[in-house]
mmCIF file as gemmi writes it, N, C-alpha and C atoms, coordinates in Angstrom:
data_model
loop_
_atom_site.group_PDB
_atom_site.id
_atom_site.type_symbol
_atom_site.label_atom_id
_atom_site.label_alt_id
_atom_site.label_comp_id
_atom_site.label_asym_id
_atom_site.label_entity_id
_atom_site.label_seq_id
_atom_site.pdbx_PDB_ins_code
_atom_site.Cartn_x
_atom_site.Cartn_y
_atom_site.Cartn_z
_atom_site.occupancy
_atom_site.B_iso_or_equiv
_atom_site.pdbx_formal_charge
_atom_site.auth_seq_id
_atom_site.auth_asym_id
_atom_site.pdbx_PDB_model_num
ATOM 1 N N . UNK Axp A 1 ? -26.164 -46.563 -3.574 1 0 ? 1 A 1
ATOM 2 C CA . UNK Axp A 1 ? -26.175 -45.384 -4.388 1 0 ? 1 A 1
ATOM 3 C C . UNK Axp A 1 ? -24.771 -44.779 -4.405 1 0 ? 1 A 1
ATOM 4 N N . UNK Axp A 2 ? -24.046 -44.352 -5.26 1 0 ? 2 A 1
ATOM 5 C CA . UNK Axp A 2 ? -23.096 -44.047 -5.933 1 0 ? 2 A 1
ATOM 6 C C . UNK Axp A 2 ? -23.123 -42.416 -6.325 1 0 ? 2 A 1
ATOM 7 N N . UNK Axp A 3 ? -22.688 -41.849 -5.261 1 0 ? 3 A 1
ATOM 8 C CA . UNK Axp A 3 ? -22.595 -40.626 -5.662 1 0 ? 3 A 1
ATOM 9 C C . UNK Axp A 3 ? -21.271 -39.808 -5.313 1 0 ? 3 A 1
ATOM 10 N N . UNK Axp A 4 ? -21.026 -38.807 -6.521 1 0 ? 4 A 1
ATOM 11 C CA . UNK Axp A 4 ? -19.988 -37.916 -6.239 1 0 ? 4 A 1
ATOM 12 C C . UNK Axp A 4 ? -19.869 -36.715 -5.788 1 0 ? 4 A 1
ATOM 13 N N . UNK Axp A 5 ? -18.773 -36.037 -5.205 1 0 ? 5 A 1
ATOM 14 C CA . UNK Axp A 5 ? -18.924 -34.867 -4.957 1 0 ? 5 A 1
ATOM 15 C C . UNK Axp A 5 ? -17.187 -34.076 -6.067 1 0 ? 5 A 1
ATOM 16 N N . UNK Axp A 6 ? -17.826 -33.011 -6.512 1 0 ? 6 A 1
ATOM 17 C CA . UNK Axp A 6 ? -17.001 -32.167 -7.331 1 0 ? 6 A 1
ATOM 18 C C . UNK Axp A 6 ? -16.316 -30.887 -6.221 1 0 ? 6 A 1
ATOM 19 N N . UNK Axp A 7 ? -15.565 -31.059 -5.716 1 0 ? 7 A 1
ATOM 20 C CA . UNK Axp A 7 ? -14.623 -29.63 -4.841 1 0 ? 7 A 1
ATOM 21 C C . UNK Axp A 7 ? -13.774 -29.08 -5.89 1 0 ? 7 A 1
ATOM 22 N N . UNK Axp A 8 ? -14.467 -27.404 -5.609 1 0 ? 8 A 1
ATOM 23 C CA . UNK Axp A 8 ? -14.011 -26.815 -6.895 1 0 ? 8 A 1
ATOM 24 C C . UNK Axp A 8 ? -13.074 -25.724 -5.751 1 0 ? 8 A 1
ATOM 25 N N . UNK Axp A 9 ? -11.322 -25.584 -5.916 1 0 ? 9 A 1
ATOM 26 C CA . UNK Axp A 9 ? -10.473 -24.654 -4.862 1 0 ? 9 A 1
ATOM 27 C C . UNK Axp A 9 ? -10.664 -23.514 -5.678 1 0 ? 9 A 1
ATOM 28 N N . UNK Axp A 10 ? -11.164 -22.049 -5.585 1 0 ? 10 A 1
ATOM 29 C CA . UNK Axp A 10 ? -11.318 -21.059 -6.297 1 0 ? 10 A 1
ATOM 30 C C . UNK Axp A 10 ? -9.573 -20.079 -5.828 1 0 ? 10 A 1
ATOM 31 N N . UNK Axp A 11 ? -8.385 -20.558 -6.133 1 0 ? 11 A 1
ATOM 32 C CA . UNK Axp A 11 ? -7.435 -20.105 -5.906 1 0 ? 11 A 1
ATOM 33 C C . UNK Axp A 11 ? -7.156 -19.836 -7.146 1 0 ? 11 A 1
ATOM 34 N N . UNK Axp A 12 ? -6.33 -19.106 -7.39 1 0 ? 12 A 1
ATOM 35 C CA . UNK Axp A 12 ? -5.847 -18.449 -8.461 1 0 ? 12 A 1
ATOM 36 C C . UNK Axp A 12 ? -4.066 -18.775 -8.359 1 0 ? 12 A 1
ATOM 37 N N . UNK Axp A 13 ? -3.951 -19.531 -9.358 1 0 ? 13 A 1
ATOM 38 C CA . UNK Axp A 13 ? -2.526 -20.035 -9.625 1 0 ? 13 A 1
ATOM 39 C C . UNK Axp A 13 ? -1.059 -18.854 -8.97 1 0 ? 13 A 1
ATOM 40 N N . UNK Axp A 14 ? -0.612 -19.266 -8.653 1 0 ? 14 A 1
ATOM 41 C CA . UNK Axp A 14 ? 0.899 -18.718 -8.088 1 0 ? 14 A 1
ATOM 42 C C . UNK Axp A 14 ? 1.352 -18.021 -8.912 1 0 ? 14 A 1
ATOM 43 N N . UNK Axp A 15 ? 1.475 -16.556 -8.866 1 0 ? 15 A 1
ATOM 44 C CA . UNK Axp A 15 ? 2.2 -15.45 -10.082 1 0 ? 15 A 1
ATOM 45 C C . UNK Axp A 15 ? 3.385 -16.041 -10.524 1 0 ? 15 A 1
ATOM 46 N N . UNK Axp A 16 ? 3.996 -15.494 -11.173 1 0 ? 16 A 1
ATOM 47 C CA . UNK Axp A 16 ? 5.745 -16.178 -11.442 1 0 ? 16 A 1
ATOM 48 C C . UNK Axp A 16 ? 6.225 -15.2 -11.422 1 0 ? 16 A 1
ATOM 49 N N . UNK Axp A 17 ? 7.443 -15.232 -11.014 1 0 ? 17 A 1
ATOM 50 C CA . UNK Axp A 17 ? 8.35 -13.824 -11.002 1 0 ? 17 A 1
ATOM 51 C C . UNK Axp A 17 ? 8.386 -13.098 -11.903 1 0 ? 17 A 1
ATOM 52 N N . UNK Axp A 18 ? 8.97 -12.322 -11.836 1 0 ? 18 A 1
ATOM 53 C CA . UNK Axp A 18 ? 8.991 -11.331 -12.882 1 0 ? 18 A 1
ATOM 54 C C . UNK Axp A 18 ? 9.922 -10.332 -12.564 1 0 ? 18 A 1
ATOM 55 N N . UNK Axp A 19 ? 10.984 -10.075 -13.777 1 0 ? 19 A 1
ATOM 56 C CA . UNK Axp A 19 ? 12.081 -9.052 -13.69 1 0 ? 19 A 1
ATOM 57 C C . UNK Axp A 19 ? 12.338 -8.097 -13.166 1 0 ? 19 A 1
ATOM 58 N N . UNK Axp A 20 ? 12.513 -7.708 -11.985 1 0 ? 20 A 1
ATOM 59 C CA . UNK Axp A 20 ? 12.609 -5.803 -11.97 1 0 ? 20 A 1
ATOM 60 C C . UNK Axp A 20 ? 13.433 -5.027 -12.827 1 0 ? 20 A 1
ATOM 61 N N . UNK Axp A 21 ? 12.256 -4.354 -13.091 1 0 ? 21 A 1
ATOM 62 C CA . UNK Axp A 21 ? 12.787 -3.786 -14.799 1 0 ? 21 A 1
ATOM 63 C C . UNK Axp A 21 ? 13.287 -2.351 -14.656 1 0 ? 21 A 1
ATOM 64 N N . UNK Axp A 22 ? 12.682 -1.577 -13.176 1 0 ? 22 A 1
ATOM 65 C CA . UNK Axp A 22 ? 13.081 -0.299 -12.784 1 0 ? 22 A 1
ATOM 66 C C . UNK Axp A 22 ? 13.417 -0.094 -11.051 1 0 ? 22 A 1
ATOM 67 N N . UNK Axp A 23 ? 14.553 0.327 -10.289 1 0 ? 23 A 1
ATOM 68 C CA . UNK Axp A 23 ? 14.651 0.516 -9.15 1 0 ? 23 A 1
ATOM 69 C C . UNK Axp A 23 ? 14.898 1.894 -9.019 1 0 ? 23 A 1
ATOM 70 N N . UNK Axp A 24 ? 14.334 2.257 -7.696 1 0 ? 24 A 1
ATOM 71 C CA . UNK Axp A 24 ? 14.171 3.893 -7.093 1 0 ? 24 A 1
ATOM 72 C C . UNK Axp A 24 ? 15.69 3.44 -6.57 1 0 ? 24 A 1
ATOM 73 N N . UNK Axp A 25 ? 15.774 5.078 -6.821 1 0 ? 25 A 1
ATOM 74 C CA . UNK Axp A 25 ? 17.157 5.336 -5.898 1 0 ? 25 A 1
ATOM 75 C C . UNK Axp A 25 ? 16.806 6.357 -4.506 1 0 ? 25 A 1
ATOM 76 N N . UNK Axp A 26 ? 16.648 5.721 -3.369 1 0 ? 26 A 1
ATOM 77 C CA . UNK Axp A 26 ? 17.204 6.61 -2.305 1 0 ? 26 A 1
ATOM 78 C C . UNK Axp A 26 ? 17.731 7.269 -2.119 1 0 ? 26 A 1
ATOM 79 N N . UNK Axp A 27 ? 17.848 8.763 -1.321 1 0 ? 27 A 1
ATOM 80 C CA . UNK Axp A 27 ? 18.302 9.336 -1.561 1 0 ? 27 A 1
ATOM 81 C C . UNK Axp A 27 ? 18.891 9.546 -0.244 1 0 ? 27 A 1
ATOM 82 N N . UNK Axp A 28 ? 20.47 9.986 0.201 1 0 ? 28 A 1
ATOM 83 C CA . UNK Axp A 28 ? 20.783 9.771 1.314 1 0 ? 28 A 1
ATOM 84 C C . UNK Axp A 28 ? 20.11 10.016 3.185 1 0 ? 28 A 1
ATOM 85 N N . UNK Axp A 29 ? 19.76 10.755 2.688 1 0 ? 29 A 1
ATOM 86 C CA . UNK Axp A 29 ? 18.75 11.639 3.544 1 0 ? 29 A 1
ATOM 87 C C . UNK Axp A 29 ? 17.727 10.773 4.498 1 0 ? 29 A 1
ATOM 88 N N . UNK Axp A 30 ? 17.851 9.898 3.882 1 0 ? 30 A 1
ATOM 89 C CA . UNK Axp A 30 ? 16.328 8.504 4.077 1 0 ? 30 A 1
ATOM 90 C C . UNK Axp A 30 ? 15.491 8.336 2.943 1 0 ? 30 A 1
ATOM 91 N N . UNK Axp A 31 ? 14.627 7.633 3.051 1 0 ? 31 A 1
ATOM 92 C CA . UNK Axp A 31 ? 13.314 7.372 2.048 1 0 ? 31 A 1
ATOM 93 C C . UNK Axp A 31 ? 12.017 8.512 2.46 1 0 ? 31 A 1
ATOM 94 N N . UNK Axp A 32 ? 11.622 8.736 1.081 1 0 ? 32 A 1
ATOM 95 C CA . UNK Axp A 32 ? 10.198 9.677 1.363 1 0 ? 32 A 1
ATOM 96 C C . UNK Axp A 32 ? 8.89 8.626 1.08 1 0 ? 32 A 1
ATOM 97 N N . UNK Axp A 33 ? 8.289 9.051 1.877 1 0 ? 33 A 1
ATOM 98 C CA . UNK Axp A 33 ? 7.508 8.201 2.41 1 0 ? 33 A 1
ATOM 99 C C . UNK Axp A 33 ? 6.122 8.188 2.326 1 0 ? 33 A 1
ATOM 100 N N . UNK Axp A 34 ? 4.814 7.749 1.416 1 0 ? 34 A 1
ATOM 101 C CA . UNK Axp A 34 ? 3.73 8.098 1.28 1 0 ? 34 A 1
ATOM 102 C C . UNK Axp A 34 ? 2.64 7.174 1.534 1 0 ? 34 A 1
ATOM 103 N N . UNK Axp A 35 ? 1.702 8.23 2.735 1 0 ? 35 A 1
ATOM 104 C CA . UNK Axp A 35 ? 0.66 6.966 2.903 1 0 ? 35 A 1
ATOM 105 C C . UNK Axp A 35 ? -0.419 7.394 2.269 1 0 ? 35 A 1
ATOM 106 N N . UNK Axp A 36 ? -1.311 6.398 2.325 1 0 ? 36 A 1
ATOM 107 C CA . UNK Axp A 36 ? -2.625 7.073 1.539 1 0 ? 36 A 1
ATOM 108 C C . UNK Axp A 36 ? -3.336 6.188 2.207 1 0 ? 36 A 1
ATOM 109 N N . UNK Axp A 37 ? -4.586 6.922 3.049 1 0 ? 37 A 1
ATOM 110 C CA . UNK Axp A 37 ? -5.638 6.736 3.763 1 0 ? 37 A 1
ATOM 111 C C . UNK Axp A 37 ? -6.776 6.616 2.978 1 0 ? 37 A 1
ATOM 112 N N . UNK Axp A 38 ? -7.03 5.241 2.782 1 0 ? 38 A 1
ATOM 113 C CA . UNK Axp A 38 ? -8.662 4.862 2.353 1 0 ? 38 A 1
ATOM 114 C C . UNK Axp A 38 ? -10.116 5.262 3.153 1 0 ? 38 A 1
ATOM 115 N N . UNK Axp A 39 ? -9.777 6.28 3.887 1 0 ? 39 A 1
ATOM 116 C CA . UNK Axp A 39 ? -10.725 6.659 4.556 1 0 ? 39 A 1
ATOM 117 C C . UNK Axp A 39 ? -12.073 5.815 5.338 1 0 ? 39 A 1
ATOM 118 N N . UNK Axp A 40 ? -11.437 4.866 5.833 1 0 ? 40 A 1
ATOM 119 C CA . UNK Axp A 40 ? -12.377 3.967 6.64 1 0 ? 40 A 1
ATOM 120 C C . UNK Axp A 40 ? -11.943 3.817 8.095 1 0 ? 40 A 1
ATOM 121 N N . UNK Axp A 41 ? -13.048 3.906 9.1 1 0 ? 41 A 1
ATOM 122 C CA . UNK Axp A 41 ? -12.596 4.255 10.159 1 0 ? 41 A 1
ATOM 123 C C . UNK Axp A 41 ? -12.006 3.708 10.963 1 0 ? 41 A 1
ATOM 124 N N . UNK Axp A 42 ? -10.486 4.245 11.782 1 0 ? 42 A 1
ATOM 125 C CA . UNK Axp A 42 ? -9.519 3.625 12.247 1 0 ? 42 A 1
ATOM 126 C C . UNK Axp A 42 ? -7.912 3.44 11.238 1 0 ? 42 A 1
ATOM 127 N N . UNK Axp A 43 ? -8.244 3.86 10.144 1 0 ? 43 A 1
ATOM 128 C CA . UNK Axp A 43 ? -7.071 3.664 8.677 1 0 ? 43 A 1
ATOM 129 C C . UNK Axp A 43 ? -6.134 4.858 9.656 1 0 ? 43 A 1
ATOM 130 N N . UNK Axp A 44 ? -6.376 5.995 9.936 1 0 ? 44 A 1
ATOM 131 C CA . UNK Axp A 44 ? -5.42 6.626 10.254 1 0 ? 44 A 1
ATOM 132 C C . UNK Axp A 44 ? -4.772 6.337 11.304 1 0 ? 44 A 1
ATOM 133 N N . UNK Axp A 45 ? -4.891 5.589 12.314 1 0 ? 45 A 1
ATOM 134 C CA . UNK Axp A 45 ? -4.444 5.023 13.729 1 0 ? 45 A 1
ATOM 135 C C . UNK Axp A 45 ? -3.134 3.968 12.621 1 0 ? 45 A 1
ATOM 136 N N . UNK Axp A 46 ? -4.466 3.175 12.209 1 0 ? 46 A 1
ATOM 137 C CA . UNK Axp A 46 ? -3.147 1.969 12.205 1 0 ? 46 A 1
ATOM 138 C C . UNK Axp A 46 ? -1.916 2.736 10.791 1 0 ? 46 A 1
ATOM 139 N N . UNK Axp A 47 ? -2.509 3.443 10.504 1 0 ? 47 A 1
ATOM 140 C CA . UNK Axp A 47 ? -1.339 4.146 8.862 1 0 ? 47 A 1
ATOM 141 C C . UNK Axp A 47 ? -0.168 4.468 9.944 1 0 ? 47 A 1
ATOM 142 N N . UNK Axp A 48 ? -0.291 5.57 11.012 1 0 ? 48 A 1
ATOM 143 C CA . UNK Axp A 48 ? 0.643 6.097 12.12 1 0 ? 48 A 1
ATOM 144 C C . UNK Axp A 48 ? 0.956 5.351 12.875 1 0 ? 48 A 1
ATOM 145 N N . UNK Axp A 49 ? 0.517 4.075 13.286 1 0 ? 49 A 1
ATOM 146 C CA . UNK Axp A 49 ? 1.535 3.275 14.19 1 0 ? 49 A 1
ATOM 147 C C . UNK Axp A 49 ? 2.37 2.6 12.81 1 0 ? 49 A 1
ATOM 148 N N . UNK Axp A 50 ? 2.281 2.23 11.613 1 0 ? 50 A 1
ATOM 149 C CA . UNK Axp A 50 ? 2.966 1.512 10.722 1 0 ? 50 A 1
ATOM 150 C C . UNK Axp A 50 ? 4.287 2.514 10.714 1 0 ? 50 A 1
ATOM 151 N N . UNK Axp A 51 ? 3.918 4.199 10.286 1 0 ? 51 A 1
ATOM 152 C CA . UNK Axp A 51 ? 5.024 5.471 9.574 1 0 ? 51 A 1
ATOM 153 C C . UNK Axp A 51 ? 5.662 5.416 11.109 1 0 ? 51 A 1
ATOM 154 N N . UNK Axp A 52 ? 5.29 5.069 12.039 1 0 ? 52 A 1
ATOM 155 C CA . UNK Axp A 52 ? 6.111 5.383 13.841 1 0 ? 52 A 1
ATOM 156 C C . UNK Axp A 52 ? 7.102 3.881 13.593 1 0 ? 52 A 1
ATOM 157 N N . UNK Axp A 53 ? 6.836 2.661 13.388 1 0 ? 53 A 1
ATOM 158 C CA . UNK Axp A 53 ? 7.187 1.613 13.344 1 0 ? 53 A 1
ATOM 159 C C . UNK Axp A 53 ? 8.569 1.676 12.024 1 0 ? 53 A 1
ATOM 160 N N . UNK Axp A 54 ? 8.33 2.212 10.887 1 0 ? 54 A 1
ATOM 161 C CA . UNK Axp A 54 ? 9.525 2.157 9.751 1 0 ? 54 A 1
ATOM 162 C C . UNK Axp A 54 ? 10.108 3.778 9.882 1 0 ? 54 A 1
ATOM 163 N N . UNK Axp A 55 ? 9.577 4.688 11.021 1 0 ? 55 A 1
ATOM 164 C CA . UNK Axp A 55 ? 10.212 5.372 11.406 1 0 ? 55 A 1
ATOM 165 C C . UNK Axp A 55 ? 11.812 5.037 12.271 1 0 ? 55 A 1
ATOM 166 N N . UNK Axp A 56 ? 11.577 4.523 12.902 1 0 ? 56 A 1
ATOM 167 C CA . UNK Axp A 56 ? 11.81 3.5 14.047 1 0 ? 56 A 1
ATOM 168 C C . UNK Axp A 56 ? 12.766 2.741 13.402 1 0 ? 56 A 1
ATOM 169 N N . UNK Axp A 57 ? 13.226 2.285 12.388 1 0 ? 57 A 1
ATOM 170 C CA . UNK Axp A 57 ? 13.944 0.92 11.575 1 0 ? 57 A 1
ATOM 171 C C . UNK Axp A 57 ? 14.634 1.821 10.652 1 0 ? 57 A 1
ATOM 172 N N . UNK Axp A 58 ? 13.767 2.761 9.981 1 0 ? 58 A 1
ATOM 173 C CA . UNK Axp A 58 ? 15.203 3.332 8.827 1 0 ? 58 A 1
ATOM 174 C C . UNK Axp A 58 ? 15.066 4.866 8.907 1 0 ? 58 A 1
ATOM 175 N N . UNK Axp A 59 ? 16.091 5.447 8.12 1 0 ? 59 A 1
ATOM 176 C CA . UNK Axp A 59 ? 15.739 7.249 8.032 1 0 ? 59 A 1
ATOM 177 C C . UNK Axp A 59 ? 14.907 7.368 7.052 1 0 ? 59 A 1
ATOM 178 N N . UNK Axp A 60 ? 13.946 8.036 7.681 1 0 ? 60 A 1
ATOM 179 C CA . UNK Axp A 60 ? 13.294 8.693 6.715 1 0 ? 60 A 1
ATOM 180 C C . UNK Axp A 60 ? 12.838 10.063 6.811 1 0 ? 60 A 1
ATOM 181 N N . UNK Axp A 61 ? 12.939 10.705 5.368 1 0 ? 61 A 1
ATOM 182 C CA . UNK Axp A 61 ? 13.143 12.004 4.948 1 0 ? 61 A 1
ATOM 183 C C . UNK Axp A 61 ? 11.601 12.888 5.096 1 0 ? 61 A 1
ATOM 184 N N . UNK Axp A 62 ? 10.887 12.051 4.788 1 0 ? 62 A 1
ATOM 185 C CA . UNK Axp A 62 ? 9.718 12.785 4.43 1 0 ? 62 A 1
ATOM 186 C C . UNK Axp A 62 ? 8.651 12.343 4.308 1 0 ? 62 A 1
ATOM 187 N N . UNK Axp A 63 ? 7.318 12.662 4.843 1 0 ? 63 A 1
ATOM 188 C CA . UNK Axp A 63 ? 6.23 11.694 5.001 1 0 ? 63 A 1
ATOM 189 C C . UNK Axp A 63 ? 4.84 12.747 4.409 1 0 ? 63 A 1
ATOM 190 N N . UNK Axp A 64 ? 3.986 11.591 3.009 1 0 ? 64 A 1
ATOM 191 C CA . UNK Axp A 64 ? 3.032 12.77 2.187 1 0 ? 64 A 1
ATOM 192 C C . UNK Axp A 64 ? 1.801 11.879 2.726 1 0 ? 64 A 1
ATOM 193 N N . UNK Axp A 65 ? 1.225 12.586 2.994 1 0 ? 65 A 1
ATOM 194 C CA . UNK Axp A 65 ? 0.161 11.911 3.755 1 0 ? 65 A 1
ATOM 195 C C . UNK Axp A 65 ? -1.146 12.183 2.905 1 0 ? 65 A 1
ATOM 196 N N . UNK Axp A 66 ? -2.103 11.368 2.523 1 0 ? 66 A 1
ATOM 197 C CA . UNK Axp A 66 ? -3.264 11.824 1.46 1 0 ? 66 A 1
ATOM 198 C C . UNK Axp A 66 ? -4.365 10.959 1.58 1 0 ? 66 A 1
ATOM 199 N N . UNK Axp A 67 ? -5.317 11.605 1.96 1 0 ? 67 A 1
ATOM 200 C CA . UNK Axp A 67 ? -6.904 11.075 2.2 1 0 ? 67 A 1
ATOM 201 C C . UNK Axp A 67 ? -7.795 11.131 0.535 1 0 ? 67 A 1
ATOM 202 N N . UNK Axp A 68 ? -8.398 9.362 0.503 1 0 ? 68 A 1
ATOM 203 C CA . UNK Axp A 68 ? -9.182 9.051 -0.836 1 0 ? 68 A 1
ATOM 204 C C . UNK Axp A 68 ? -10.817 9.584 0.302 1 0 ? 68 A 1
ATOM 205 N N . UNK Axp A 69 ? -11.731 10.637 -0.846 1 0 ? 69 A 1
ATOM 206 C CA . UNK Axp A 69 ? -12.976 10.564 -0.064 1 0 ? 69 A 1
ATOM 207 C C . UNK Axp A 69 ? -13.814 9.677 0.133 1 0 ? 69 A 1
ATOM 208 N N . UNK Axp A 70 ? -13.799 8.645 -0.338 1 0 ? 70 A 1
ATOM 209 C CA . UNK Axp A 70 ? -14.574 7.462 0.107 1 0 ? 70 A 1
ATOM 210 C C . UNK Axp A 70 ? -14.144 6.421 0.007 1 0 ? 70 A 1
ATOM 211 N N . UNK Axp A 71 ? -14.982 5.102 0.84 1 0 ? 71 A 1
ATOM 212 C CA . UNK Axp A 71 ? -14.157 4.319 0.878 1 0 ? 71 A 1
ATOM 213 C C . UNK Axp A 71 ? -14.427 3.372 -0.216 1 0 ? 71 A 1
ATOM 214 N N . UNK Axp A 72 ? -15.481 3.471 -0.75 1 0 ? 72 A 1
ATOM 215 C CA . UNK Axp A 72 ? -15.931 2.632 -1.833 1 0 ? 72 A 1
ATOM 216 C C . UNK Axp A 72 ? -15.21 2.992 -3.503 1 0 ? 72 A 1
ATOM 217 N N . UNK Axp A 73 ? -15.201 3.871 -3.386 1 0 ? 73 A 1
ATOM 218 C CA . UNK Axp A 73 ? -14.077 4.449 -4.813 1 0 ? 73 A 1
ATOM 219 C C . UNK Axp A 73 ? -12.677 4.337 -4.527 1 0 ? 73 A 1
ATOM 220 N N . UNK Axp A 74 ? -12.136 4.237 -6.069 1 0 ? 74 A 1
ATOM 221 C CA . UNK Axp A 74 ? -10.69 4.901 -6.379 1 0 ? 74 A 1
ATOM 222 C C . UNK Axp A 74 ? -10.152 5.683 -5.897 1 0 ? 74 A 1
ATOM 223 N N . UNK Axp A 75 ? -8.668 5.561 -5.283 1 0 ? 75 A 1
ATOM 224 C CA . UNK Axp A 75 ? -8.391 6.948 -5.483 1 0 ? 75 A 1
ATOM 225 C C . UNK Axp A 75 ? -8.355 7.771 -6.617 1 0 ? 75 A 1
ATOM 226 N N . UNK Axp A 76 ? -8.139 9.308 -6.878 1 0 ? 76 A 1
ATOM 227 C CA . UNK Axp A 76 ? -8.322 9.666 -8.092 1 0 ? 76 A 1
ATOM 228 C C . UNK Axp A 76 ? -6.741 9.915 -8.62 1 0 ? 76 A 1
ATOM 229 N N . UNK Axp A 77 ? -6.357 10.086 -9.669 1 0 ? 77 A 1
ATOM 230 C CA . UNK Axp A 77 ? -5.646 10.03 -10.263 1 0 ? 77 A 1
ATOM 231 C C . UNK Axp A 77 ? -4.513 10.9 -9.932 1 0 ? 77 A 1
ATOM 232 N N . UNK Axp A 78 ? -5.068 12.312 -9.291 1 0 ? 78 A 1
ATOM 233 C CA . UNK Axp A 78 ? -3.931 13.247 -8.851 1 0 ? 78 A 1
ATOM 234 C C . UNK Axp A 78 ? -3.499 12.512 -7.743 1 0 ? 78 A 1
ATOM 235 N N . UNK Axp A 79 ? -4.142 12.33 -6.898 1 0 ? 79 A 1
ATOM 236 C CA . UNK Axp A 79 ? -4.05 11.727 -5.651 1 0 ? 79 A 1
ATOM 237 C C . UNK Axp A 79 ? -2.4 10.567 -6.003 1 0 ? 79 A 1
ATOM 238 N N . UNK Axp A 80 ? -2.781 9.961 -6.775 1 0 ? 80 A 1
ATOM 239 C CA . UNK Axp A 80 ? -1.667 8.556 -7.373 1 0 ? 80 A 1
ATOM 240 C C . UNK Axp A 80 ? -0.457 9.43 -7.794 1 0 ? 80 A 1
ATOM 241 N N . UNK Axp A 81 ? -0.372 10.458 -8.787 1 0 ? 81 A 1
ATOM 242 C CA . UNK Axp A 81 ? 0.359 10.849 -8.929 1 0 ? 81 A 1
ATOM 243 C C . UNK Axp A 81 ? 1.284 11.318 -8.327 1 0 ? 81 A 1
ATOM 244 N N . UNK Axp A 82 ? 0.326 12.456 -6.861 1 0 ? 82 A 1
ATOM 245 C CA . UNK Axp A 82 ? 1.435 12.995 -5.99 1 0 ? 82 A 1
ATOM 246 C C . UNK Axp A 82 ? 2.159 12.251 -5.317 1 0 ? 82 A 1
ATOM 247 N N . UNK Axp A 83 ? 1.273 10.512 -5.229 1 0 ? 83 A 1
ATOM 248 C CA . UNK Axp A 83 ? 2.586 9.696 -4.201 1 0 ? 83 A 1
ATOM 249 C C . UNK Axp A 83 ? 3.22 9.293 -5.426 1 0 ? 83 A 1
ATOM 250 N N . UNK Axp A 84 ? 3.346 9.195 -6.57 1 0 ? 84 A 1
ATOM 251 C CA . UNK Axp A 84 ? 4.195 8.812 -7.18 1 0 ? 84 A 1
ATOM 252 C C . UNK Axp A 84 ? 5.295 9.675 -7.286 1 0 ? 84 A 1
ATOM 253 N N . UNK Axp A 85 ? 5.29 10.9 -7.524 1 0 ? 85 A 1
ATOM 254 C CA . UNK Axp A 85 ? 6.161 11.981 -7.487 1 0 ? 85 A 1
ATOM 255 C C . UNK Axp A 85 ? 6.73 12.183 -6.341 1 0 ? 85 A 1
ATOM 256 N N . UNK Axp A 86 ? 6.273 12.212 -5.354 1 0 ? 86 A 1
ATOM 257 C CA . UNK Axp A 86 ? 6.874 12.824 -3.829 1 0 ? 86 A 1
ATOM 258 C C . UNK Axp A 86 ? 7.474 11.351 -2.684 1 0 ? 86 A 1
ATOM 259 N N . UNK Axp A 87 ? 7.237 10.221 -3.661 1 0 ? 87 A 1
ATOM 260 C CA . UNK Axp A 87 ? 7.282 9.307 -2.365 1 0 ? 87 A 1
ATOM 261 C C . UNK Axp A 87 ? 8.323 8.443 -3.491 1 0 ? 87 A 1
ATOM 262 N N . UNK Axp A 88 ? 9.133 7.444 -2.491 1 0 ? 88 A 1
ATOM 263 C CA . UNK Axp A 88 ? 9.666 6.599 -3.357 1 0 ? 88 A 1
ATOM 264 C C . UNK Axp A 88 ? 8.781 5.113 -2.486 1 0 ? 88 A 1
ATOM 265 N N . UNK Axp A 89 ? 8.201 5.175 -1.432 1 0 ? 89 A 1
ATOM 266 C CA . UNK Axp A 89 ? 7.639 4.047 -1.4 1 0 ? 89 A 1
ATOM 267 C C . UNK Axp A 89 ? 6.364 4.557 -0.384 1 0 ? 89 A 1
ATOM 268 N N . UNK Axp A 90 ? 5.153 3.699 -1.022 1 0 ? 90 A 1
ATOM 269 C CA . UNK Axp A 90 ? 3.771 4.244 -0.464 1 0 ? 90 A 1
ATOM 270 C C . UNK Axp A 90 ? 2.952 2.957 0.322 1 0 ? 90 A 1
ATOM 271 N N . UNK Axp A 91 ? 2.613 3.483 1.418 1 0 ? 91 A 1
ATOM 272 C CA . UNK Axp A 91 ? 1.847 2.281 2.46 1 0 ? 91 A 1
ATOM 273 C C . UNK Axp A 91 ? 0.401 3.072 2.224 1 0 ? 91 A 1
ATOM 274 N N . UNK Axp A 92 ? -0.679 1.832 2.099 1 0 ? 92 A 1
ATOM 275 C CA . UNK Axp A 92 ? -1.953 2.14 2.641 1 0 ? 92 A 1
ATOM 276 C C . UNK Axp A 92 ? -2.812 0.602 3.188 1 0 ? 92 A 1
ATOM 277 N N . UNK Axp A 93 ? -3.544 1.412 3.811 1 0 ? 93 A 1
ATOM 278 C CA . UNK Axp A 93 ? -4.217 0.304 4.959 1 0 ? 93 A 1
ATOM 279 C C . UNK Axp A 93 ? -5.654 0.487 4.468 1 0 ? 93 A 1
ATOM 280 N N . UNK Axp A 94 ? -6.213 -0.879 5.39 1 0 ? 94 A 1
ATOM 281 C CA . UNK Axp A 94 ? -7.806 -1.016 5.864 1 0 ? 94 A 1
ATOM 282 C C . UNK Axp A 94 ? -7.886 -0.827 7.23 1 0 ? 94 A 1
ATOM 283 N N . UNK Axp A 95 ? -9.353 -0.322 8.16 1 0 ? 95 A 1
ATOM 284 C CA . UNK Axp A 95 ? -9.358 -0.852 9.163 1 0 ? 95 A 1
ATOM 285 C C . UNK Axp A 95 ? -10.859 -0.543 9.468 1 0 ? 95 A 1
ATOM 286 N N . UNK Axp A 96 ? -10.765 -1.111 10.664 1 0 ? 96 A 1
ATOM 287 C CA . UNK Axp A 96 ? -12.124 -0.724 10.865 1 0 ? 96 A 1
ATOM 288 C C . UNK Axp A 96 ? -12.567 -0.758 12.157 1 0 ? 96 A 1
């Protein structure tokens, strides 16, 4: 008996680069710095050993710290905005 098997890899092809079309400017001071807590438990431990860790490596100016209320939703839109406005680069975590 003669039989096959079909292995299907559910990977999704390799992005390709792509231009940077806009860069933040730093500002001497250090980088401002925004985390945003997905609110699942333990996110704030590991968010503060990460902001202690790139504390630690570069200056930084300023740290916006912002809790999403659940963990199953979006953040909402103000929420995005203020790290977009106040931060030039934003960390967020899982944990659990």
């Amino acid at each position: 008996m003669n039989q096959r098997v079909r292995l299907v890899v559910p990977e999704a092809p390799s992005p390709q680069a792509v231009a940077v079309t806009e860069t933040r400017v730093v500002a001497k001071g250090g980088i401002r710095l925004g985390v945003l807590d997905n609110s699942k438990g333990n996110a704030d431990y590991l968010l503060r050993f990460i902001v202690d860790g790139v504390k630690a490596l570069l200056p930084v100016a300023s740290v916006v710290s912002l809790r999403k209320d659940s963990v199953s939703l979006p953040a909402p839109g103000a929420i995005l905005d203020q790290l977009a406005a106040e931060s030039d680069y934003v960390i967020t975590a899982m944990a659990d």
